[in-house]
C-alpha atoms as one frame of an Amber mdcrd trajectory, in Angstrom:
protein
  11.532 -59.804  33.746   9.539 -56.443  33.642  11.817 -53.328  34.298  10.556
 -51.342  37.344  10.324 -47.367  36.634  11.141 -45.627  40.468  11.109 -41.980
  40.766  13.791 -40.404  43.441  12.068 -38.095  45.658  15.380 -36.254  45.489
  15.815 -35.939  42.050  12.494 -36.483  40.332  12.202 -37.484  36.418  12.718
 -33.954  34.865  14.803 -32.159  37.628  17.230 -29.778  36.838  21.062 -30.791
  37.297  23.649 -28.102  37.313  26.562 -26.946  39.816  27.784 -23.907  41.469
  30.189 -23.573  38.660  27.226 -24.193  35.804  24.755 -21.790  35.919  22.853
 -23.277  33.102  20.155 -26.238  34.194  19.758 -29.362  32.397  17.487 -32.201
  32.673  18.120 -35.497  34.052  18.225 -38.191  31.309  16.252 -41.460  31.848
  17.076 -44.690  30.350  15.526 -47.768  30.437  17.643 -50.296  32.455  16.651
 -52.979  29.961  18.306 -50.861  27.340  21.724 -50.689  29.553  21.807 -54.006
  30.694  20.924 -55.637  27.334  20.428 -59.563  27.654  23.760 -60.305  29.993
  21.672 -58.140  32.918  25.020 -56.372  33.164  26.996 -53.155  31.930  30.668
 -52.562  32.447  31.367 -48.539  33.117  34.626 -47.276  33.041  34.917 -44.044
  34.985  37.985 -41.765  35.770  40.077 -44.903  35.095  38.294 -47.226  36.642
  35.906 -50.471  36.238  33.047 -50.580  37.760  29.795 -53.010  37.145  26.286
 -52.447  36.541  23.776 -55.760  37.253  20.513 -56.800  37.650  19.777 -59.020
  40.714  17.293 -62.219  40.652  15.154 -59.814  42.150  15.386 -56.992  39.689
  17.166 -54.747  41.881  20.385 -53.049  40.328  23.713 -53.505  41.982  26.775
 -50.813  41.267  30.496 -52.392  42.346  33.943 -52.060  41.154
């Protein structure tokens, strides 16, 4: 299955992340799904304690639950 590259109009490829508390702007990283999901079509995440999952549908769209 080919990995579809979208572009957010919110946050294109290359815009500048920071907060009120960081005044110094970084770029967004971009990763290749393909590269996260690896051959499963799935990445576990743990965040702030918590478990969430990362997979790809039949379709190719990604799914984010916990």
């Amino acid at each position: 299955m080919k990995a579809e590259v979208r572009k957010d109009s919110d946050n294109p490829a290359g815009a500048t992340l920071g907060t009120a508390r960081d005044a110094t702007p970084r770029k967004a990283r971009t990763v290749c799904s393909a590269e996260l999901l690896g051959g499963a079509g799935m990445l576990m995440i743990e965040h702030q304690g918590e478990i969430y999952c990362l997979r790809q549908t039949r379709r190719g769209r990604l799914i984010l639950t916990k």
